[in-house]
C-alpha positions as MATLAB code, in Angstrom:
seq = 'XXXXXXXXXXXXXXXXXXXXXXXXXXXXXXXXXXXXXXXXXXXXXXXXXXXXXXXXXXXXXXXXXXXXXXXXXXXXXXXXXXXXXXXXXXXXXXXXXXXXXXXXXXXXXXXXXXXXXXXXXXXXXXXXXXXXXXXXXXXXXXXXXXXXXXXXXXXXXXXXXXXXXXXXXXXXXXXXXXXXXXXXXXXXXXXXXXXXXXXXXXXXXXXXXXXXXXXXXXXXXXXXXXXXXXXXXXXXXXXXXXXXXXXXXXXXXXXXXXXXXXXXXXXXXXXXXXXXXXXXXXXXXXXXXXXXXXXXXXXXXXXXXXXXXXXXXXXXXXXXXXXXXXXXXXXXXXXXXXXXXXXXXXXXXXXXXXXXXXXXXXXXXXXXXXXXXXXXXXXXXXXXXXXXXXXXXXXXXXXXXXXXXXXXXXXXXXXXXXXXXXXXXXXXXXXXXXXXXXXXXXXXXXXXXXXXXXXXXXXXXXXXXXXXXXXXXXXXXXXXXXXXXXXXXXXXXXXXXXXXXXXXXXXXXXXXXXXXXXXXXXXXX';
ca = [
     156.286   84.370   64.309;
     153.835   85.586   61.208;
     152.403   88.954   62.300;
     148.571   88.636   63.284;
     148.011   92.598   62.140;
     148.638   91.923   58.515;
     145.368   89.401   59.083;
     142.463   91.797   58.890;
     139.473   89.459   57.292;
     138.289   85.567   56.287;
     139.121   86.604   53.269;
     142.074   87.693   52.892;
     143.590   84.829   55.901;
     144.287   81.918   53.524;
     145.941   84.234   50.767;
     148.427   85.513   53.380;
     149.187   82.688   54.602;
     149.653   80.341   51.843;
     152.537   83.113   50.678;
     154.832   82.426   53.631;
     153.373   78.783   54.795;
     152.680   77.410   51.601;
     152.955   73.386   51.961;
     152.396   73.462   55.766;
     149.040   71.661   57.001;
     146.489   74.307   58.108;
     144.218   72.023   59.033;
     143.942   67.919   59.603;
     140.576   66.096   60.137;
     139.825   62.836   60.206;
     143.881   62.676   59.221;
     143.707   63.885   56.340;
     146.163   67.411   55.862;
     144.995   70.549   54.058;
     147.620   72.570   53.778;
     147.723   76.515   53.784;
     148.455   76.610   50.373;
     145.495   74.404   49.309;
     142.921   76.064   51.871;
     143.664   78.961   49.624;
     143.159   77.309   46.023;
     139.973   75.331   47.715;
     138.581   78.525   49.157;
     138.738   80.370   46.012;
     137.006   77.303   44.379;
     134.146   78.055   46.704;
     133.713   81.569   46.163;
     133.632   81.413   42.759;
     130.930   78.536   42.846;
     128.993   80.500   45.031;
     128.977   83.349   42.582;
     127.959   81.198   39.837;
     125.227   80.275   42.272;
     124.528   83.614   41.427;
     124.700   84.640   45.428;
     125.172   88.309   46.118;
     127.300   90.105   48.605;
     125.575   89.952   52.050;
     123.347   87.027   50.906;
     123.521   84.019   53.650;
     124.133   80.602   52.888;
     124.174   77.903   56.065;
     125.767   74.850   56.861;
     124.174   72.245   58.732;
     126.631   69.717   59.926;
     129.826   67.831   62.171;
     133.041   69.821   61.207;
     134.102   69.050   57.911;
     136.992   69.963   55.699;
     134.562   70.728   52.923;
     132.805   72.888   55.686;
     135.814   75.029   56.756;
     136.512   75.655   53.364;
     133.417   76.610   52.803;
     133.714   79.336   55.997;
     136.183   81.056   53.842;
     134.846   80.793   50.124;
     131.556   82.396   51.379;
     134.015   85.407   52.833;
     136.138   85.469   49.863;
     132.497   85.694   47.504;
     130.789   88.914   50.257;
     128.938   86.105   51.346;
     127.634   85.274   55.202;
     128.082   81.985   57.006;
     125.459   80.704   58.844;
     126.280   78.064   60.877;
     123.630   76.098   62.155;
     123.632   74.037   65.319;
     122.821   70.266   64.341;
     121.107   69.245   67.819;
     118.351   71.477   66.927;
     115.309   70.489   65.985;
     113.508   70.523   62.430;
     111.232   73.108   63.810;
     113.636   75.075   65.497;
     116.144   74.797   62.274;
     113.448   75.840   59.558;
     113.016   79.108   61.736;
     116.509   79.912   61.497;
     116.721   79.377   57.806;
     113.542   81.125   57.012;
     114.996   84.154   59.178;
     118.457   84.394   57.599;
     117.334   84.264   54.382;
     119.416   81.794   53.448;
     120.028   81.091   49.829;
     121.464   77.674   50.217;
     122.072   74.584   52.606;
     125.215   72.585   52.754;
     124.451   69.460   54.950;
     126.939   66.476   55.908;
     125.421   63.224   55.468;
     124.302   62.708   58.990;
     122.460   65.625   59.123;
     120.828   65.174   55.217;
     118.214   62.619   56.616;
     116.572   65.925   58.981;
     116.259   67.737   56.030;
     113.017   67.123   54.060;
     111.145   67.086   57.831;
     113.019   71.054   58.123;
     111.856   72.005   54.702;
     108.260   70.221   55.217;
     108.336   73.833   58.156;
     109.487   75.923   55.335;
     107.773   78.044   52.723;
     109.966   76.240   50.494;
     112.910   74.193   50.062;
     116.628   75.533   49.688;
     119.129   74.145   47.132;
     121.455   71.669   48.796;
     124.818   70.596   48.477;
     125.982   67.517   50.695;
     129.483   68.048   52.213;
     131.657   66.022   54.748;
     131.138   63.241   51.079;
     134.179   60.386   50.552;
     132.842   59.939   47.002;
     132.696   62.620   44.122;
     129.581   62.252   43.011;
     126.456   65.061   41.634;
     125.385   66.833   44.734;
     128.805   67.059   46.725;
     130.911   69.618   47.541;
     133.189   68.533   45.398;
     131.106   68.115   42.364;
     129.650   71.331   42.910;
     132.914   73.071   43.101;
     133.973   71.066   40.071;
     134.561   73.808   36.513;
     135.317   76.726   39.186;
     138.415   78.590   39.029;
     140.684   78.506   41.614;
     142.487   81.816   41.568;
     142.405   84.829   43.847;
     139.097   86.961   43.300;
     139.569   90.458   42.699;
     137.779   91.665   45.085;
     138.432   94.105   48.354;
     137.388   93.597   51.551;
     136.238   95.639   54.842;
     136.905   94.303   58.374;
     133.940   95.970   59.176;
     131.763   93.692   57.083;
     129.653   90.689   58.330;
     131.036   87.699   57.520;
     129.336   85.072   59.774;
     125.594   84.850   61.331;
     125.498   82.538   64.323;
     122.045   82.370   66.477;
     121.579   82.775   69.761;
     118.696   81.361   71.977;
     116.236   84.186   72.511;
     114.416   85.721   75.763;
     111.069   85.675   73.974;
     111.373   82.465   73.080;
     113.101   83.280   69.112;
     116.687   82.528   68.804;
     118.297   85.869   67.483;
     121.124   85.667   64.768;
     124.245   87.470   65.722;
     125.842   89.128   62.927;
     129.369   89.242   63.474;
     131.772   91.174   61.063;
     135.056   90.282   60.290;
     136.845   92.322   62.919;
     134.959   89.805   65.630;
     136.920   87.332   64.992;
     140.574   88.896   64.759;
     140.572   92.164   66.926;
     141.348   90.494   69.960;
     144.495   89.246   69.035;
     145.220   92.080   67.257;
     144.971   94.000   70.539;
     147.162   91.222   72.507;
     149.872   91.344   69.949;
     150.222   95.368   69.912;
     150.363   95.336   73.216;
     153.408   92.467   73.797;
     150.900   90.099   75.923;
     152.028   86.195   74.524;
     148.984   84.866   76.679;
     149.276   81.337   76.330;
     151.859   80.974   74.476;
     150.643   79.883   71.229;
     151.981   80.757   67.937;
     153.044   79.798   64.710;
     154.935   76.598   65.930;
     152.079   75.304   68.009;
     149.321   72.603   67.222;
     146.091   73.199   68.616;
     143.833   70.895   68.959;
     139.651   72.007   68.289;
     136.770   69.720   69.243;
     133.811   72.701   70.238;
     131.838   73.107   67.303;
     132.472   75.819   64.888;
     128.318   76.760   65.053;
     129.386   78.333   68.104;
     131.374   81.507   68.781;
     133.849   79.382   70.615;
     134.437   77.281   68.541;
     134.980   79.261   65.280;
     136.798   82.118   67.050;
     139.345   79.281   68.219;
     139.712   78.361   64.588;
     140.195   81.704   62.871;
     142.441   82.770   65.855;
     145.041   79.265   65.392;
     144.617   79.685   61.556;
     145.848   83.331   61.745;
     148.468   82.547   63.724;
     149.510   80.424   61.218;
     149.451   77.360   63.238;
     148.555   73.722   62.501;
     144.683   73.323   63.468;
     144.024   69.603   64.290;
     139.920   69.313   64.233;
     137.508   66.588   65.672;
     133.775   66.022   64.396;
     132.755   66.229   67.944;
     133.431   65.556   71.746;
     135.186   62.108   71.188;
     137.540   61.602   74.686;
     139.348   58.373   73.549;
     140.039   60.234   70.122;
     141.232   63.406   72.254;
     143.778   61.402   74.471;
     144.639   59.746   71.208;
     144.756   62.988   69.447;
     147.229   64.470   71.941;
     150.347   62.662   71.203;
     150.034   61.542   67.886;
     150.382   65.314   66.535;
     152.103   66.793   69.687;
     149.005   69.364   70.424;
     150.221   71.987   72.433;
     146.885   73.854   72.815;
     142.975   73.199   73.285;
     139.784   74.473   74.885;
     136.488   72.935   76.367;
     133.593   73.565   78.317;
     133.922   72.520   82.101;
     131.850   69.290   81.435;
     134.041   68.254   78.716;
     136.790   68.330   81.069;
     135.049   67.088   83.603;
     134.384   64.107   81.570;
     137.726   63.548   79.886;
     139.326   63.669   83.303;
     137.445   60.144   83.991;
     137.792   58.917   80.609;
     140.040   55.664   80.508;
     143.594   55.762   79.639;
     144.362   59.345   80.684;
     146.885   58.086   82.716;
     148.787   56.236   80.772;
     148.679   58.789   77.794;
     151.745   61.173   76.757;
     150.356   64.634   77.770;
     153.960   66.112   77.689;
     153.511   68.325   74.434;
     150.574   70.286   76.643;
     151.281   73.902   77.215;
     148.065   75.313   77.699;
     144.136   74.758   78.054;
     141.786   76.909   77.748;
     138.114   76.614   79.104;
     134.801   79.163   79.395;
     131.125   78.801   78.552;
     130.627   78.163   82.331;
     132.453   78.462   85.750;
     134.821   75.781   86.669;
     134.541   74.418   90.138;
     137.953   74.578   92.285;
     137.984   70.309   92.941;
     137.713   70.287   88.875;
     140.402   72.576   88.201;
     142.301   71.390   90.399;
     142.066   67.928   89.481;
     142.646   69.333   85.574;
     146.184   70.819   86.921;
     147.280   68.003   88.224;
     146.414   65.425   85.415;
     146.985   67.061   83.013;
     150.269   69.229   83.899;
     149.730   72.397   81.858;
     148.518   76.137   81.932;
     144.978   76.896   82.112;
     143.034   80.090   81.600;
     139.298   81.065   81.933;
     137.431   83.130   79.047;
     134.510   85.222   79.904;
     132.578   86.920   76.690;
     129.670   86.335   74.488;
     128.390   85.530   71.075;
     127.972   89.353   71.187;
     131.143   90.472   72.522;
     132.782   88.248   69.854;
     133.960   85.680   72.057;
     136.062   86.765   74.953;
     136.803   89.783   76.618;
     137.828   88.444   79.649;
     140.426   86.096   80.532;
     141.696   84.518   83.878;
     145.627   83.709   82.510;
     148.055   81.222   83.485;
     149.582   83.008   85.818;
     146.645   83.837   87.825;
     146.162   80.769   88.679;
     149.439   79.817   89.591;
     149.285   79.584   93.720;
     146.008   81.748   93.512;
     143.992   81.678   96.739;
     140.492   79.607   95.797;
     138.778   82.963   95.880;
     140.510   84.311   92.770;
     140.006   81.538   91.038;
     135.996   82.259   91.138;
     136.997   85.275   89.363;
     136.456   84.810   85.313;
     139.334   87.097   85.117;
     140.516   90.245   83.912;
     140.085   92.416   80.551;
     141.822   91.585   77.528;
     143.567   94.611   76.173;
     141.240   96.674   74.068;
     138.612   95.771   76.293;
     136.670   97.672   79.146;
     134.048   96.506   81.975;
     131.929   98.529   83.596;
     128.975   97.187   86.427;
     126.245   98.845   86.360;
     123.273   99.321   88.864;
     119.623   99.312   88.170;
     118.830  102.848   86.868;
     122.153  102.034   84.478;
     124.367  103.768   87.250;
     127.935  102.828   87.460;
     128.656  101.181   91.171;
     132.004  101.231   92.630;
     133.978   98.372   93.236;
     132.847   95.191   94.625;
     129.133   96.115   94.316;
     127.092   94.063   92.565;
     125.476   95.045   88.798;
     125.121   94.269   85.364;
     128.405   93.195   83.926;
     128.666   95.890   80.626;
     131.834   95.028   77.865;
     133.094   97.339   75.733;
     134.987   95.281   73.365;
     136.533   95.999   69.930;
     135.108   92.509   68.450;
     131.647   93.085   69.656;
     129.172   92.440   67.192;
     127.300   94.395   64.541;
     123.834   93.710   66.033;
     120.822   91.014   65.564;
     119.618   90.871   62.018;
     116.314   91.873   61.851;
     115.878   92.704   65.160;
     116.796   97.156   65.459;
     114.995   96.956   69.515;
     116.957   94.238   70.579;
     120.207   95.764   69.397;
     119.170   98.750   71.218;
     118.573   97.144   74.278;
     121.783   94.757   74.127;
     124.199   97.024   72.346;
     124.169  100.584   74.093;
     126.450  103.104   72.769;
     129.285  100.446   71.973;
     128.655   99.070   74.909;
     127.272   95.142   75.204;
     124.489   94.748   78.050;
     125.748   90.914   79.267;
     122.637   90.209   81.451;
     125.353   88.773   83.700;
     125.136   90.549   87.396;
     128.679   90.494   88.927;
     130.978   92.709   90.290;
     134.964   94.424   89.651;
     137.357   93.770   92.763;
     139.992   96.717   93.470;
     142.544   94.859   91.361;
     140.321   94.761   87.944;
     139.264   91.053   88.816;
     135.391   90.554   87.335;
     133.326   87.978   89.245;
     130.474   86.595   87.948;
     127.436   86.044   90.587;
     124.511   85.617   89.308;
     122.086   86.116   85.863;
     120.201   89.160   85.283;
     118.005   87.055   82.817;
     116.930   83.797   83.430;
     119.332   82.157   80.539;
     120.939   78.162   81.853;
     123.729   77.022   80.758;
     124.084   73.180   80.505;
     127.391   71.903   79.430;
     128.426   75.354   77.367;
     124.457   75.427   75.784;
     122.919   78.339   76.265;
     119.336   77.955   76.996;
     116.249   80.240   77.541;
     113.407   78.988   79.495;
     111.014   81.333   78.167;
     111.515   78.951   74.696;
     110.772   75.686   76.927;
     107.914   77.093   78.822;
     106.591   78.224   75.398;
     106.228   74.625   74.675;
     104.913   73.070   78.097;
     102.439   76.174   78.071;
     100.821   74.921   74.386;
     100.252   71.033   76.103;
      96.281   71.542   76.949;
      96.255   70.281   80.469;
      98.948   72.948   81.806;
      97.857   76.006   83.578;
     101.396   77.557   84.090;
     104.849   76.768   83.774;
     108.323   78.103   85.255;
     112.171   76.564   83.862;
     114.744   77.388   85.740;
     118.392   75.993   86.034;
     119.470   73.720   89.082;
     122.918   73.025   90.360;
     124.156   69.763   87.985;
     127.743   68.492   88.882;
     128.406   67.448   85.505;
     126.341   69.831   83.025;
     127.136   72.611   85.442;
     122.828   73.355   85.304;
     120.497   70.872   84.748;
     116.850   72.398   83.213;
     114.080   71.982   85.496;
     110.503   72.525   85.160;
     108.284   73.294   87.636;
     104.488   72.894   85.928;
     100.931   73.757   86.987;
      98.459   70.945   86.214;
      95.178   71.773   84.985;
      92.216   71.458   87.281;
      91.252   67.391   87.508;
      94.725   66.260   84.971;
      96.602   63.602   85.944;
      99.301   64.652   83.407;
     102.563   63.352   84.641;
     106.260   64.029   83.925;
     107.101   61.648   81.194;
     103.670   63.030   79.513;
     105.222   66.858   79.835;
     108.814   64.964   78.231;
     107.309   63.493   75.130;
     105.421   66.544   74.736;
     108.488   68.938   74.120;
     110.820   66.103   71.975;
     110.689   67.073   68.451;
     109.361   70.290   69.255;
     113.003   71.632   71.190;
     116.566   70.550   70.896;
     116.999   67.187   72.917;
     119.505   69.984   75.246;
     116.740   71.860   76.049;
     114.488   69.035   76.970;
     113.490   69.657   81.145;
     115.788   67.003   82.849;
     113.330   66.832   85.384;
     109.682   67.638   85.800;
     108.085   69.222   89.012;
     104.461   69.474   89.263;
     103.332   72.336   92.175;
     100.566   74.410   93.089;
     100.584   78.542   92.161;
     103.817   80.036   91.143;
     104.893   83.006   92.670;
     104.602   86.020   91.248;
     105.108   89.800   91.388;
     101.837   92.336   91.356;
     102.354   93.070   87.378;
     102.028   89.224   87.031;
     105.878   88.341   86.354;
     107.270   85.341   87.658;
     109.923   85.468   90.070;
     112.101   83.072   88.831;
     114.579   84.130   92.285;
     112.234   82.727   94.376;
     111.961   79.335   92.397;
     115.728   78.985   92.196;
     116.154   79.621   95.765;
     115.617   76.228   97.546;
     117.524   74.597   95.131;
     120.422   77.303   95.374;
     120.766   77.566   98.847;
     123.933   77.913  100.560;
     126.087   78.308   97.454;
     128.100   81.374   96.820;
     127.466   81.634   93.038;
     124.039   81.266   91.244;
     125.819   79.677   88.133;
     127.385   76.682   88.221;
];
């Protein structure tokens, strides 16, 4: 096994382990190999096109895109040059994507073809358009990655590099409506499992030897954190453009993956999917799955199917991924009330619950879930009060209310903000109710998130009619396409009289949720 400590940035990953690894494939999309040894070389190629670029250390440039080779190599060229990756979510709308860009500062765009058609529509919201170079491209040709990396040298930069550094911006749907971009230095990505390996904990299992399998996108912490994490392990990453279930059961045996994660609706889905029964799932060891609760049918079901290990995650964009893990062996002949639990700390990690006036309780009383985690984040760019209010003396304010049994078992109950998550999105209503509010024949408007047995929460919105509309819910539907991410679009449409609120005029979204809550023990699904 190839020590994860010597691994301390992006940067510096590919160099180590192209030394030792050398001809072994790093990474394999759409079946075609890049091997350690050429992630280096291709890497450096990058960098030192972005520096002709003339792009400066800290400087952002984004990608906008399905996972591409050109794209991953990209992830570590920008670290290798001081750079920071944005990644950019490609559900989001032109609107929603020309804010993010404008915000980061970014200096330049790499788009895969899909995504180059949204484009001129996201620069038409713009001040101004950004360079762009077209990656993901089969043919060489002027305006490719390839192209553009064409004349650059190929050898090592020499340049040093600080863990503590940003090295990737990702953005995070906002409470006021904004999306907020987390900056994330290079320790965010790599402290974790440098804090599993000092302390002897194998988790599940994976090393050198294994082949994980990655289908989450790498524009979200997930995702990316899953791919640094296999790559500086030094193990062979096999990567999907998306959620593709007949290409994931195909996937499986063909390259002997012995490791992957998902969202509980992606399992939930590839459970059903066609086939899975007759497909070789022998080389699974282990699958990991977060971003929402899993219900106890589901995991069950999962278990049984699919005959490996599982483990929860628990964390954040903020906390830099997870911090807390449910492992394999807790769920081994666990009682159906531990596995509600999201888990325990990783090492290097603390949790504390905290009440109201920011008081910690004791255990089993409910409170704000708090992490204190050696990957957490650097803070929002651009945004000093919201750091202060999410990142308190080290300490990452989750918005999560939950509570720490006596054996160090965190349970998550409930939201402290108002954020849904549907199928591993996180959404903010206050963003969607910012949109119904502008249609002219709304009065008020409340989103919440309602129980969904496949999403996990479906987004819901309860709306106020003017006096004498006769507005109706396909007119509230059309009216927030193109303005939101098709996601974040209300999957249903509730029109009611006064919504309740509190004597200073906020809404209380508890009361909303309530009828449609009732009689479940958790208020996340």
């Amino acid at each position: 096994m190839r020590w994860m400590r010597e691994v301390t940035t992006l940067a510096t990953l590919p160099t180590l382990r192209a030394r030792s690894l050398g001809s072994k494939a790093a990474l394999i999309l759409r079946d075609e190999p890049l091997s350690y040894e050429a992630l280096e070389h291709r890497s450096n190629q990058a960098a030192h096109a972005l520096l002709r670029e003339g792009i400066r250390p800290g400087e952002r440039v984004a990608i906008l895109g399905k996972e591409s080779l050109d794209a991953l190599v990209l992830l570590f060229g920008a670290a290798k040059a001081h750079a920071v990756y944005v990644g950019l979510n490609w559900r989001l709308a032109p609107e929603e994507l020309a804010y993010i860009l404008e915000d980061s500062g970014a200096r330049m765009l790499f788009v895969d073809e899909e995504s180059a058609a949204l484009v001129p529509r996201v620069f038409e919201k713009m001040r101004g358009p950004l360079p762009v170079v077209r990656v993901g491209a089969k043919q060489d040709a002027p305006g490719t990655f390839s192209h553009w990396c064409a004349g650059a040298a190929d050898t090592p930069l020499t340049e040093t590099y600080d863990a503590e550094d940003v090295v990737v911006q990702l953005y995070t749907s906002g409470t006021t409506g904004r999306p907020k971009g987390v900056q994330l230095p290079h320790r965010s990505l790599l402290a974790i499992a440098h804090e599993l390996e000092a302390h002897g904990e194998r988790w599940i299992g994976w090393t050198e030897a294994s082949v994980s399998l990655l289908f989450v996108p790498t524009f979200h912490i997930g995702g990316l954190w899953w791919l640094v994490r296999g790559l500086a392990l030094g193990c062979t990453q096999v990567v999907l453009r998306g959620f593709e279930p007949a290409t994931i059961l195909a996937s499986i045996p063909r390259y002997r993956v012995t490791h992957t994660c998902m969202v509980p609706a992606m399992m939930q889905i590839l459970l059903s999917e066609p086939g899975l029964q007759q497909t070789d799932l022998s080389s699974l060891e282990a699958i990991v799955y977060g971003g929402a609760p899993m219900s106890t049918a589901l995991l069950e079901k999962g278990q049984r199917l699919l005959g490996c290990g599982f483990a929860q995650i628990y964390g954040m964009t903020e906390t830099g991924n997870c911090a807390v893990c449910l492992r394999p062996e807790d769920h081994l002949g666990a009682l159906p009330s531990r596995l509600r639990a999201a888990g325990r700390p990783f090492p290097g990690v603390k949790v504390r619950i905290l009440d109201e006036q920011g008081q910690e309780v004791a255990p089993g009383a409910i409170g704000q879930i708090c992490l204190h985690s050696p990957a957490r984040m650097a803070g929002y760019w651009r945004q000093p009060e919201e750091t202060r209010k999410t990142l308190v003396d080290g300490w990452v304010m989750t918005g999560d209310a939950g509570y720490v049994d006596a054996e160090g078992f965190v349970y998550i109950c409930d939201r402290v903000k108002d954020m849904i998550i549907s199928a591993g999105e996180n959404i903010y209503p206050a963003e969607i109710e910012n949109v119904i509010r502008s249609h002219p024949e709304v009065a008020d408007v409340a989103v919440i998130g309602v129980p969904d047995e496949l999403w996990g929460e479906a987004v819901k919105a309860l709306v106020v009619k003017q006096p004498g509309s006769h507005l109706r819910a396909g007119d509230i539907l059309r009216h927030t396409r193109g303005a939101l991410a098709e996601f974040k679009v209300p999957k249903s449409v509730e029109f009611t009289g006064p919504l309740p609120r509190n004597a200073s005029g906020k809404l209380l979204k508890a009361v909303l949720r309530e009828p449609y809550w009732k009689g479940r023990e958790r208020r996340v699904n």
